[in-house]
C-alpha positions, 0 to 999 in steps of 0.5 A: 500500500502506498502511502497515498492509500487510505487504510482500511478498517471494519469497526464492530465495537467501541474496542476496534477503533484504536487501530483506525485511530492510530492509522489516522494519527501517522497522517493516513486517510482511514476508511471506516466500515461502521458495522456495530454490534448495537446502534447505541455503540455504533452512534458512540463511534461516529462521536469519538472519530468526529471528535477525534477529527475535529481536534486535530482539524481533519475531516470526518465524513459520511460516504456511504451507508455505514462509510465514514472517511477520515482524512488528516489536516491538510490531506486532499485528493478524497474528495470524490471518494465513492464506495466500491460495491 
């Protein structure tokens, strides 16, 4: 994968997003495929990486049903980013 790639990621439970986080924090673009246990927890996911984006001034957006990408501060060329089905 080249560093341009974004990482990808299926994320379950509240304990699956140290490793998309950590993807993001090294300055990649992480896709997100939210498919949680419960929608409570899938709704507490979307918050800790909204806030995770927010506080270092990335991105953090929905595109697709249950894609979110998250892009660092500064990162383009995503933009039109479409799921692959």
């Amino acid at each position: 994968m080249s560093s341009s790639e974004p990482s990808r990621h299926e994320v379950s439970s509240f304990e699956d997003v140290m490793g998309p986080a950590s993807s993001y924090k090294s300055g990649k673009a992480t896709i997100i495929h939210l498919n949680p246990d419960e929608k409570d927890t899938g709704r507490r996911i979307v918050d800790f990486f909204s806030g995770l984006a927010y506080g270092t001034d990335g991105s953090f957006e929905k595109v697709a049903e249950n894609i979110y990408l998250l892009t660092p501060a500064g990162m383009t060329g995503f933009a039109t980013f479409t799921s692959e089905e």
